[in-house]
Structure formats: C-alpha cells, structure tokens
N, C-alpha and C positions, 0 to 999 in steps of 0.2 A: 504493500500500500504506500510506504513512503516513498520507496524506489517511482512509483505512479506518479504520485505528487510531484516529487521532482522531476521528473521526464516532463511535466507538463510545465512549471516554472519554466525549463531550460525552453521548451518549445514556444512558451509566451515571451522569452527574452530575444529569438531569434527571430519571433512574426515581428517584433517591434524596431528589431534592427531593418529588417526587408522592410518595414513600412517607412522608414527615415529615408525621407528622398533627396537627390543628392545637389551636392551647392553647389550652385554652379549661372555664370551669367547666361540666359537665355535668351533674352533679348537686351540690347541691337546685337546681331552678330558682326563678327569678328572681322573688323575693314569697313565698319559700315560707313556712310558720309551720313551727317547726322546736323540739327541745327535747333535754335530753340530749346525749348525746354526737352531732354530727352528721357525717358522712361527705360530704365533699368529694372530687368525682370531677373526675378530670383524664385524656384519653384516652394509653392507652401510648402511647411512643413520639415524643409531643408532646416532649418535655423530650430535648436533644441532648446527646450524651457532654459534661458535665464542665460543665454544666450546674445548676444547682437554681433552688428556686421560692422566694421569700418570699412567709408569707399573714400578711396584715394585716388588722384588725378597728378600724374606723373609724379609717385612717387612721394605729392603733398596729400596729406590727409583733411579731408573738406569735413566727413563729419561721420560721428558713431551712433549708430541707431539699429533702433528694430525697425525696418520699413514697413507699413501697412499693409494688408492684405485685399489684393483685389482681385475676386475670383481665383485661379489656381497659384498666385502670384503674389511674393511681396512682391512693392513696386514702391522704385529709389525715385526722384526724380531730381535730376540734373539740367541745371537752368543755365545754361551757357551763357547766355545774352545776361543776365542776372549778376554773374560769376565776372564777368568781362572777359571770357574766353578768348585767346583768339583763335583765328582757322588756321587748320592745319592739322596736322598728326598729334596726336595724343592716347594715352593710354589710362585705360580704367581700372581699378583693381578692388575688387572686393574678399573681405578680409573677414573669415569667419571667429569671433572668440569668445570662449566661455571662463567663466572667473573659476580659479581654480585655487581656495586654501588661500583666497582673499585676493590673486594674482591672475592679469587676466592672461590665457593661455590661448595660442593662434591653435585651430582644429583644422581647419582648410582653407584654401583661398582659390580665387577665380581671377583672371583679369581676358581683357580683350581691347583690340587699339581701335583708336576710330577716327575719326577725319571730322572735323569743324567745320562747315561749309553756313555761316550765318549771314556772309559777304560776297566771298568767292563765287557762289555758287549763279551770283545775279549777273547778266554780261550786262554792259554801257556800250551803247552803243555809237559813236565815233562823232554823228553828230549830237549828242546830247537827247534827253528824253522830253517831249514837250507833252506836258503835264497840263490835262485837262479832264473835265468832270464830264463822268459817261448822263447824260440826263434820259432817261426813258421814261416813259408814262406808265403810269401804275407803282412803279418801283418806291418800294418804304423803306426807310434809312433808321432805322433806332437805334440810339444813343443812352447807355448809362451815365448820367452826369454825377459827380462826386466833389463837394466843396469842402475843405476845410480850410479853417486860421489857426495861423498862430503864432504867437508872439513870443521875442526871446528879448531879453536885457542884460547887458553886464555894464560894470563899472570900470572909467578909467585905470583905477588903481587894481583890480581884479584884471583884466585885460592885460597891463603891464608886466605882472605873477604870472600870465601863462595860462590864465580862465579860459574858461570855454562857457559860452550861455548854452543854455540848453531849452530848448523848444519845447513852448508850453502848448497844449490844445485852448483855443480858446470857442471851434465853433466847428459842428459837422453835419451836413446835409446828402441828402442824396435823391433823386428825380429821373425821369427819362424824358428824353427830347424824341417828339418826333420831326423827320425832312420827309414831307409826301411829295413825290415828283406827279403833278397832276396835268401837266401837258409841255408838251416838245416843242421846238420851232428849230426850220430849213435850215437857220445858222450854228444850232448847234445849243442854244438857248433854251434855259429848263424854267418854268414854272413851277417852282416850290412852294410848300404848306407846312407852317416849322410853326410847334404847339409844344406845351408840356404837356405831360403822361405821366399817370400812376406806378406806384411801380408793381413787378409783375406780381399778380394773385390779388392784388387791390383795386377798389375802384377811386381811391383818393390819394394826395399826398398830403404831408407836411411840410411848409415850407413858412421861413420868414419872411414879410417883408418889411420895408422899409419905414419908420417909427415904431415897431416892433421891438420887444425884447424874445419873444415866445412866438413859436411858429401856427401858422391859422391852415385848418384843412381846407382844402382846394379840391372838389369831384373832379371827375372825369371831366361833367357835362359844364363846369366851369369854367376848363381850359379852353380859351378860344386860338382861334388860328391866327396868322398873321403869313400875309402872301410876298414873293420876291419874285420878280423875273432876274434870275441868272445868267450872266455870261458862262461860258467853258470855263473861265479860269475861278470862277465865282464871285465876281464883281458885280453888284449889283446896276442893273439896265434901271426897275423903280422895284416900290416895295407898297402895300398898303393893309390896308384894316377894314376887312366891309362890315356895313353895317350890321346890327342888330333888326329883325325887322318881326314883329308879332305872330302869330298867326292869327287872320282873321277873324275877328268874332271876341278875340282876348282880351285882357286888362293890361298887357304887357308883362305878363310874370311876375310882378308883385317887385319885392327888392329880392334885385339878384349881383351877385360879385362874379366879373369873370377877372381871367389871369393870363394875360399874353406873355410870351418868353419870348425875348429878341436876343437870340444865338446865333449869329451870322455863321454858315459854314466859312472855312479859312482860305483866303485867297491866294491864287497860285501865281507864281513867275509867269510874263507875257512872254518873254522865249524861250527857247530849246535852251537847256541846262545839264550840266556833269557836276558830277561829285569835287566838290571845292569851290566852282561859282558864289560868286554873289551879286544882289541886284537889291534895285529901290524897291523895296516892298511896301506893302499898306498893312497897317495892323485896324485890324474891323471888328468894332462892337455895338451891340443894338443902342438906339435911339428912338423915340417915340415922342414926337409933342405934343402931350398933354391938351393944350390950347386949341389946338388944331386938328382935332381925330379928324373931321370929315376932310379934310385936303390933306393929309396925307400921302404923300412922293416918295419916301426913301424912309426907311425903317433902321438904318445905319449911321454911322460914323466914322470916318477914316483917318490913324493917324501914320505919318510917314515911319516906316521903321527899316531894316537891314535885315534882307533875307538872304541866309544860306543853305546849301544843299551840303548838308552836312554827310553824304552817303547813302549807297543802298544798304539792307541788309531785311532781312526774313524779320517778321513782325506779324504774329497771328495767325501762323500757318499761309501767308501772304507775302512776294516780292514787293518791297515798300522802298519810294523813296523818301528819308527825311532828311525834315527841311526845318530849319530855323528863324524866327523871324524875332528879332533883339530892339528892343526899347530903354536906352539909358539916359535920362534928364533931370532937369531939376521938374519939381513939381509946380514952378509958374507956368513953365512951359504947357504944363498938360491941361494947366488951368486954361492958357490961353487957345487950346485946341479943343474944349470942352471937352474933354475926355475926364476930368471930373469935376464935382462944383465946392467940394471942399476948399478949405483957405489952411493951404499944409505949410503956406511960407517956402519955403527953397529946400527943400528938403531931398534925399535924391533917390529916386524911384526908377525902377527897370522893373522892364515886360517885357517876359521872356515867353515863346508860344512854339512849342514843339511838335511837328504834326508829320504821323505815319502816311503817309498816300500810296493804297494797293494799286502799283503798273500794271497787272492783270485787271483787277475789276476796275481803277477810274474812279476811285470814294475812297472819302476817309476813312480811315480805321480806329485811327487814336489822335488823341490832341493834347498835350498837356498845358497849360498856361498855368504861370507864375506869375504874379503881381508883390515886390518887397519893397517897402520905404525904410529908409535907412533916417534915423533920428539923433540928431547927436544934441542933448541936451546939457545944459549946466544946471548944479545944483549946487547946496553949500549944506553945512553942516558936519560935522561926524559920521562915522558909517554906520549908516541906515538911522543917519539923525532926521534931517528935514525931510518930509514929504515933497515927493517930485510930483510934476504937472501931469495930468493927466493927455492923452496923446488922442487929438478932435479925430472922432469919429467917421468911419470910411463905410461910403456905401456900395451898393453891390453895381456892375458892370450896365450890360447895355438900358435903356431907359424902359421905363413899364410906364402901361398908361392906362386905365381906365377903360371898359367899353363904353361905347356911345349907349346911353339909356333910351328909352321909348316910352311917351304916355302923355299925358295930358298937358295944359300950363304950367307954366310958374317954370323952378327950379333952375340951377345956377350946372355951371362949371365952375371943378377947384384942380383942385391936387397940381404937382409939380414933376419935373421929371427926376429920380433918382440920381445922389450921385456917381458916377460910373464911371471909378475905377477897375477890378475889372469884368469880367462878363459878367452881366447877373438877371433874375430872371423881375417879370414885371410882375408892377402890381399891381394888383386888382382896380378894377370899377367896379363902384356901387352905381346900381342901377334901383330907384327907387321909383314911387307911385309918384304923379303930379310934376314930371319931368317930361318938357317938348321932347322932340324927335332931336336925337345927336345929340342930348344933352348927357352927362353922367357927374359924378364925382371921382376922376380919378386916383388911386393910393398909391402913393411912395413907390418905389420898387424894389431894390435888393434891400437886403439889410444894412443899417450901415454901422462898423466897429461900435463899440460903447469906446469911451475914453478909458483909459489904465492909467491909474496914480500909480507913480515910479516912487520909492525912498530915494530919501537921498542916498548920495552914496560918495560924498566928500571928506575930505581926512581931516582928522583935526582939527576941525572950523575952516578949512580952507577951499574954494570953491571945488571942485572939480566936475568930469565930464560924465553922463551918462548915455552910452549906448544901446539905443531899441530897435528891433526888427523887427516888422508886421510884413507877413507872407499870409496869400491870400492864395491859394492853389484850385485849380479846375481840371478835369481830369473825365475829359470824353472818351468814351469806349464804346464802337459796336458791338452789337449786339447780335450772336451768331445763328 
C-alpha cells in the first residue's frame, strides 16, 4: 500500500513536470523588423509560482516582472518609441529567476534579435511629401480630447542649490470632438461639422466653463455644431453657426444651454516638404463673436508661428509625418494678436503644437499642444515669510459663444468671448423664454486658471526672485 502511495506521488511529480511548459520567447520571432510598441510573448505557465522574468535590451536591463497573462501568453510589452529606441539591430533577452534561500537564482533564459524599423522603414520621397487633408463625404473623425494644468514654483535661492520644482496637478478634463466631413468640392475643399461629444457609454459630459470653478453637464442634445469650409491644407475658406430654428407649433424649448467647441483641425505647410524643413506657419485656434452670432465668417484665429517637419516615423500602427509648429513671445504680443484677453504684462509664453499626420490615410492622428508662461516674480521676506501675489487667471483657448435663442420680445444679448490662450472649448448659450429670434445670453468659454498665492521665498529680509510655471497641455487622439 505505501509502495502504491508512493508510485503515485512520484507519478503526480512527473505529470507536473510534463505540465511546466517551456520558457521560451514566442513571439516576435527571431530577425523580426518590428516598431512601436512590441509585444513579447512568453507561453503560460512557463514562469513557476514566485517566480519573475527580467527583459533586457542589449544587455541593459529595462525591467523585472511577472508579465500579464493574455490568453495562452504572458505578454511583455516593449515601447520603442516610448524607450527612445533607435532603429537598427538589437537584441532581447529574457531572463527566467526564482528566489532561492533569499537569493534570486537564473532557471532559464530566452533571447532573440530584432530590427527597429520606427523611421527607416518610411521612404521620402526626393521631392518632398505634400501634405494635405483627404476630405470625403460621410467620413467621421473622433477625437479623445484630454486637458490638464499644472503648475510648478521654485525659488531663486532653491534654484541656485540645485532644486528642481516639481509639477503640481492643478486641473483634468477629458471630452470627445467630433470632425463630420458632410460634403466635398472639385478643388479638393471639405465641409466640416466639429461638435463636442460625450464620452463613450454616456450621453453627457463634464466640463468647465468659463467663471466657473466646478464643471456643468452638457447632453449630447446640447452640443451644437459649428461648420468650416476647408482648404486641403486646413485653412479655413469661412466658418459659421446656423441658427436655432423651432419646430412649428412650439414655445421655443423653454430655456435651453447649448455648447459649441471651436477646435480648428491643425494646418498644414503650403509646399512639398522633407524631414528638416521649415516654413511660416499659422498656429489656429477657435474664435467666436459673441456680438455677432448671426454674421458670423470665420470661427478662427491665426497667429504666425514656425513650422517644422521634424521627421517620419510609425505612430499608431500608421506612417506619420511630424510636424512642429513653435510659438515663443512675450505675452503683449499675444495680447496684441488676441490670442488672449488676459493683462499677463510681458511675461514669456511658448506654444508648442505637435501633430502626427497619417501619409496613408491624409488625417490627423494625434496632436499635442502645450501652452507654458514663464513668471518670474519678486518677493521679500524670509523663507516662506511674505505671501507672494497670486498669478491672474488664464482662460481656456478658442472662443465659445452662446446659441442664438428663439421666442418672443424683449430680451438682451451679453456674454463675452473667452480668454484664449490655449485651445478650449465654448461656452454655452442660454436660451430662454421672451427672447427675439438671434437673441441669447452667451457664457464665458474655457475655464480660466484661479490665481495661486506664491510665499515668499526671500532670504533674510532681502528681496528675492520667485519662479512659476503654468503649463496648460491638450492632447488629441483618434479614435480607432
């Protein structure tokens, strides 16, 4: 009987060996050309309780983990583009090890080479790529829009030690834009319909606008459209806002807020271009006059800026070119291009706007904009004696306006255009009872910063300086 016993231990120790399947890199295979994020497959099961892997990339070690299990497969993933890989030859190696008497001990290992192609892989072709927007009818563009702020401070005397400030959150949103292409023209000219959107599984958003501290929901049926005729490069030909109009027989809907979003897609170089070019660009963010809904022309704003073609390279399973388009001034300047209505004094401000363009499809893919004010204030006191000035309040980018309301006598036009620094979305119209036709009360549009009281942060009793950064980030992403 014990002889039994044990013959069956011994045969439950050896089905548990046969069931240990073996380690080993399955996928990419071996020579593969590879780009983007790459997925590293290793068979379940392989890796024993208490256990993990280390992968290493030419012989540096990136990082030690248990990979997740996805279907028959951990799966490593390796972000090239993330990592700052460059192309070429490399080699992967994965490292089986289990702790052993406190010590961690190598069990097996795997590697296989691969080839980087994130660059290489795109030709240029001799004359340069001319970069324009594919417009077809019907076609719907969605975009995850994603905002955050935030601000960072250090002190002359902290700065001169060797500080580093460190980035504070101060505000996060997030929305979807839609670009409906709702008709074509012979030159190559799109008729676009650019709305905000819920995000997915909802039928409403959150969002701030502007005299706001706390964000107001916004339905579906509240987001109204706003139209542009497109050039190829996506210059705007005009832009408008059609009316509000009843349906027959109605009171006008009672009081209703709608929300237009003026997100200009980003405009392209007017010639043929290579990797290292530069040319006069236009940096473009929405506008809307308030005053003026019914004659409404142009839903935009242009300020001059310095575009470069900073390279091809693979970007979302996509051949992209990107392009850069840099903004650095004092903040009169911007005043004086109404690019915002704030009174920032001279202060020095760059707009930086990073934008992926798919050369197969002819649309955006991604877009990053950055908007930073750079502060350098004086304060006095001891450290973290006197309370520092609070830093005036920045609003959100292109201009919101009001819908034209509908209804009987009386009733006024108000509201103001947002200040717009950088993109941001509009704000609403109230639309109430006992208001003509075109009339509404337009609201603010983006949000605009709160003020932040700085301490001081002077020595001694003796003046010194305080440095602030407000970084305003936007961060478009199709939607696949």
């Amino acid at each position: 009987m014990k002889r039994w016993i044990g013959s069956l231990a011994l045969a439950c120790v050896a089905g548990s060996a046969l069931a240990q399947a073996p380690f080993t890199i399955v996928r990419p295979a071996d020579e593969s050309r590879v780009r983007e994020k790459v997925r590293i497959l290793i068979p379940k099961g392989s890796i024993p309780a208490g256990g993990y892997v280390g992968f290493f990339l030419d012989g540096n070690l990136l990082e030690a983990t248990v990979p997740p299990v996805s279907g028959r497969y951990h799966v490593y993933t390796l972000d090239t583009k993330g990592r700052g890989l460059s192309d070429g030859p490399h080699k992967v190696e994965a490292v089986l090890y289990v702790d052993y008497k406190e010590q961690p001990r190598i069990v097996d290992r795997s590697s296989i080479d691969i080839r980087i192609a994130n660059v290489s892989s795109i030709p240029v072709p001799n004359s340069g790529f001319s970069l324009r927007y594919r417009f077809v009818p019907g076609t719907q563009w969605v975009y995850t829009l994603q905002q955050r702020t935030t601000l960072s401070t250090i002190s002359e005397q902290q700065q001169r030690a060797g500080g580093r400030a460190a980035e504070l959150p101060v505000e996060y949103e997030k929305f979807r834009m839609l670009y409906a292409v709702d008709s074509a023209y012979p030159n190559g000219d799109g008729l676009v319909r650019m709305q905000a959107m819920p995000l997915k599984g909802k039928d409403y958003a959150d969002i701030t606008t502007s005299g706001s501290t706390t964000p107001t929901r916004y339905y579906q049926d509240q987001m109204a459209p706003i139209y542009m005729r497109l050039r190829p490069n996506g210059t705007q030909v005009y832009g408008s806002i059609p009316p509000y109009i009843p349906i027959e027989g109605t009171s006008g809907g009672g009081d209703r807020t709608d929300l237009f979003a003026a997100f200009p897609l980003p405009s392209l170089p007017n010639r043929s271009v290579r990797p290292g070019d530069s040319w006069a660009a236009r940096f473009q963010r929405g506008a809307i006059n308030l005053e003026k809904l019914n004659d409404v022309s142009s839903v935009v704003r242009t300020f001059p800026a310095r575009g470069e073609f900073v390279g091809v390279e693979w970007e979302m399973g996509h051949p992209c070119a990107k392009i850069k388009n840099t903004i650095e001034v004092g903040a009169k300047s911007l005043e004086a291009a109404k690019l915002t209505n704030d009174d920032l004094g001279d202060d020095k401000v760059s707009l930086n706007e990073t934008v992926w363009f798919a050369l197969d499809r002819r649309q955006v893919l991604k877009v990053v904009r950055d908007v930073t004010v750079d502060v350098a204030q004086q304060t006095t006191g001891g450290f973290g004696g006197g309370p520092g000035g609070g830093y005036p309040g920045m609003g959100g980018y292109p201009g919101m306006g009001g819908r034209p309301g509908m209804g009987g006598p009386g009733g006024r036009m108000g509201g103001t255009p947002i200040n717009q620094m950088p993109p941001g979305i509009p704000g609403g119209g109230q639309r109430g009872p006992g208001m003509p036709p075109g009339m509404g009360r337009g609201m603010p549009g983006m949000p605009g910063m709160p003020g932040m009281g700085m301490p001081g942060a002077g020595g001694a009793g003796g003046p010194q300086t305080t440095y602030t950064k407000l970084r305003i980030q936007y961060i478009f992403t199709l939607e696949k």
